[in-house]
N, C-alpha and C positions, 0 to 999 in steps of 0.2 A: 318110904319108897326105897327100891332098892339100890338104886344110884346113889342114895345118901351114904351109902355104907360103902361106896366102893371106893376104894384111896385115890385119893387125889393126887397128879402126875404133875409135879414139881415142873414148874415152868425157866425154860430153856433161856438166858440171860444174854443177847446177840452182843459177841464183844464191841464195846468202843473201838474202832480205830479211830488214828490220827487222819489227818491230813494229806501228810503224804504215802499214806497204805490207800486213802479213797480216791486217791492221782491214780495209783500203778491199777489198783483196780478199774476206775474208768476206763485208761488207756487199752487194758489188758482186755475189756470187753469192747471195746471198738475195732482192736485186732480181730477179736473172732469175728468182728458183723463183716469188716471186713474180708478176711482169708474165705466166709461165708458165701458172699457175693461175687467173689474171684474164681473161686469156684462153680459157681452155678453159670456163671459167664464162660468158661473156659469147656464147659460139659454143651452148654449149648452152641458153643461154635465148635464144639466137633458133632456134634446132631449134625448142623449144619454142614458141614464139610461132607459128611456122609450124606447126607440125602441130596446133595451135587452129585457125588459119583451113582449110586446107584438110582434115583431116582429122576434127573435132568433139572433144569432150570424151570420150570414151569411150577413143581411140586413143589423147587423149593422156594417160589412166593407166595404160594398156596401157604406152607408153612410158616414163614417171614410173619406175613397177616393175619394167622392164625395168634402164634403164639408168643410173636414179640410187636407189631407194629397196634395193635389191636387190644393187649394185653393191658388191662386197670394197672396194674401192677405196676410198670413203667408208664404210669400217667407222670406228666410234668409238673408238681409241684414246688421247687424252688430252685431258681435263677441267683448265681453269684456271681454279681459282675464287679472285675475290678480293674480304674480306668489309671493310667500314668499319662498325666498330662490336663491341658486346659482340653475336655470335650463331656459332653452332656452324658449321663448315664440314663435318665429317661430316653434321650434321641436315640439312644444306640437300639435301647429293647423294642421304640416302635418302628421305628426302621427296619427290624429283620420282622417283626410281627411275630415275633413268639406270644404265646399265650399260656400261660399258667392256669392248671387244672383243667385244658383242652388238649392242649398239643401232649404225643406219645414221645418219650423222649429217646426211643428208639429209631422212629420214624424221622427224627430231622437231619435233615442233610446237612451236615458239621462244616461241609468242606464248598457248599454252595454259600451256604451265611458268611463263611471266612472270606469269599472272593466279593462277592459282595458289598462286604463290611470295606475292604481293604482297597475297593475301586474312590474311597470315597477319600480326597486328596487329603483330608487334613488327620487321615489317618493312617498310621506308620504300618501297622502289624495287629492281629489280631489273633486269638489262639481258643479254641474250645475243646471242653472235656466233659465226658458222659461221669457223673458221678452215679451210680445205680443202688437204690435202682428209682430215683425220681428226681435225679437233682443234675443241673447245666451249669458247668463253669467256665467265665467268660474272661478272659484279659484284654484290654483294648489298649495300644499305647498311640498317643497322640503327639501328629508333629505340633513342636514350637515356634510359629513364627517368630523371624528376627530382625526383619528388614520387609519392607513394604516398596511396591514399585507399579506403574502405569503400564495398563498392555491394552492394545486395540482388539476391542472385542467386534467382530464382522456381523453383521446382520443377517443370521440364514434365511429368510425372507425373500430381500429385494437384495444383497448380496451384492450392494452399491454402497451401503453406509453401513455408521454402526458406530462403538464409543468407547470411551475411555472409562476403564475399570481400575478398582486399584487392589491388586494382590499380595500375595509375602511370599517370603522363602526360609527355609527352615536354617537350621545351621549346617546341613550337609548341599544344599540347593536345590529342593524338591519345591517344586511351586505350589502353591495352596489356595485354591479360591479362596472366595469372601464368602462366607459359611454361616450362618446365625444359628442354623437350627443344629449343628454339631458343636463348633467351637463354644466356649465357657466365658474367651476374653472379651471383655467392656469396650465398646467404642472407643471410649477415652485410655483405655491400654494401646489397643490397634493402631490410633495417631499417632501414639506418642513412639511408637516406634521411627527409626531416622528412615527419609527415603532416597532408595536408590536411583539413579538419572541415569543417564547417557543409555537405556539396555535396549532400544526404539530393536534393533537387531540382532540380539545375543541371543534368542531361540530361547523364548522365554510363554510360549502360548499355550502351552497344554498344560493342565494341573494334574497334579498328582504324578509328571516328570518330572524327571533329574537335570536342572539345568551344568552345562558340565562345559559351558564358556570359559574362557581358563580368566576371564579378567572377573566376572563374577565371581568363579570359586576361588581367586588374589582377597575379593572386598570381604568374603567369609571368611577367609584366614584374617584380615586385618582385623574383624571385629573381634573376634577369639584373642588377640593379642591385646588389643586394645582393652580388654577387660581385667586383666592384668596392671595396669598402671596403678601409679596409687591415688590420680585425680580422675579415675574414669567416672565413678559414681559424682565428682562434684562440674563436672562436662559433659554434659551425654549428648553423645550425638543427633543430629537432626539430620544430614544430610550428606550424602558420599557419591560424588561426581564422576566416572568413568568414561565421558564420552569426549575427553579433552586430549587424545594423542596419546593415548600409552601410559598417561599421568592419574593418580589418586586423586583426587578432592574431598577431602572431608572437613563438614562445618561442626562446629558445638552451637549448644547453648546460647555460650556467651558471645556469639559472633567470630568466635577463631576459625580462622581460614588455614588448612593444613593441606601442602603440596607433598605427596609420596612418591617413590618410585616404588611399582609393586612388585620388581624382582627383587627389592629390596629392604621389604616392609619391617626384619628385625633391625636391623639399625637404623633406620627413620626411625623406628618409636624408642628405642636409646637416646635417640640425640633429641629426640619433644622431648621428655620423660626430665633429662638435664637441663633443657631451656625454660621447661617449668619450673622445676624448682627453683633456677636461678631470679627467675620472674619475682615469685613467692618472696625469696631474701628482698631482693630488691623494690618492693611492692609494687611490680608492674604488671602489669594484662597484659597477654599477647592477641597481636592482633592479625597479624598471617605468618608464615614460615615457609618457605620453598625447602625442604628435603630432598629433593630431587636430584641436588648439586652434592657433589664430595666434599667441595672446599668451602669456607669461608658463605656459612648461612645466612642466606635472607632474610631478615626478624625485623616484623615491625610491632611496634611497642607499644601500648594505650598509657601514658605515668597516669592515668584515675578512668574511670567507667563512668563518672559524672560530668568531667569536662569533656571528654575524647580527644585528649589533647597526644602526640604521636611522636614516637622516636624510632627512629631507622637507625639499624647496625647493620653490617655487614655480616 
């Protein structure tokens, strides 16, 4: 045959590269897809701009539906959602009802999902991004409840009764329903947060407002400070009293009763912080403290947790 006779064409040996030559090359072809797609984005919205002016608004949804809302091309195939905080990443996707390999990802309304997303109290912020030409990215950041408290929920109904619910507030005072199908946290988290009293009137009823009670946003800075100690994690609060005249109350754990004034909350927790420790040397429990006062502290004392047997100082 005459093929047999024809010389054979020495076969072309594709260099090895290393490692970091097949990086700069990945990177350097993701550049092009993208500067690609930048482009094609940037050419269709001046189509677009022009067939505004010379054509009206009518042609150019004519066009819209034609060649992007309609377009295979920008069909929806992959959702990247990423959540900062305790909330459901499933709740988030059926709650706006996006659909994968249905929905156009030209055609969703970024700015309707966003308001939407962001009506719903136990969430802070949320942000979307067209990635083209089929991919949605999602950032959702969730408040952290820190305190939990009792508010009269009215009955729309009969608008004569109605009950007691128990809500939280974040660490800036944004109120937050009781939420199962967004929130992440466990019952037994939700409890064990400490709860706040005295707020029957501190304008505490709509969620996903800013409560902005100046003795409220006192018990948010006190908790902020209060995590700072160095016995906060072996004390955790259960309970902070606000409705006693102008006065703090806050319980632990272990049954400590702590009197604040809240114009003065960094040196009340100076002079706890020294009365524990001195507890500590002297192996005693404390059992209330009036802060309140300048002079000559009110300390009562447990000498064991097993006997409850009590010493008064001045």
């Amino acid at each position: 045959m005459f093929w047999k006779n024809k010389a054979q064409q020495p076969q072309v040996q594709k260099p090895i590269l290393s490692p970091e030559e097949e990086i700069r090359i990945l990177i350097r072809r993701r550049h092009i897809r993208s500067y690609f797609w930048s482009g094609l984005w940037c050419v269709t919205l001046i189509g677009i701009v022009l067939s505004v002016y010379f054509l009206g608004q009518n042609t150019l949804n004519l066009i819209l539906e034609k060649t992007l809302y309609t377009n295979k091309m920008f069909t929806l195939r992959q959702v990247e959602l990423l959540s900062f905080g305790q909330v459901n990443k499933e709740s988030v996707l059926d709650f706006l009802g996006i659909q994968v390999y249905r929905d156009n990802l030209m055609a969703l309304d970024l700015n309707r999902m966003k308001r939407k997303l962001e009506h719903v109290s136990v969430i802070e912020s949320a942000s979307f991004e067209r990635g083209l030409p089929d991919t949605l990215r999602i950032q959702v950041y969730a408040r952290t409840p820190v305190i939990r408290f009792y508010r009269w929920v009215l009955n729309t109904d009969t608008l004569t009764d109605g009950n007691w619910e128990v809500c939280f507030l974040d660490e800036d005072g944004y109120v937050i329903a009781p939420d199962d199908y967004f929130c992440c946290m466990s019952d037994i988290e939700l409890s064990s947060l400490p709860m706040l009293v005295g707020v029957y009137n501190k304008n505490m009823r709509i969620a996903g407002e800013q409560c902005k009670n100046r003795e409220v946003l006192n018990v948010l800075k006190f908790m902020k400070l209060y995590k700072k100690l160095f016995f906060s994690d072996l004390e955790a609060l259960v309970e902070i009293d606000i409705g006693n005249s102008g006065f703090l109350i806050a319980k632990t754990v272990s049954q400590m009763e702590i009197i604040l004034d809240p114009e003065e909350l960094e040196l009340g927790l100076a002079r706890w912080e020294k009365i524990y420790r001195y507890g500590m040397d002297h192996n005693l429990n404390i059992g209330r403290i009036d802060l309140s006062v300048s002079n000559n502290v009110p300390v009562t004392w447990f000498t064991s947790v097993q006997t409850g047997e009590r010493l008064s100082s001045p």
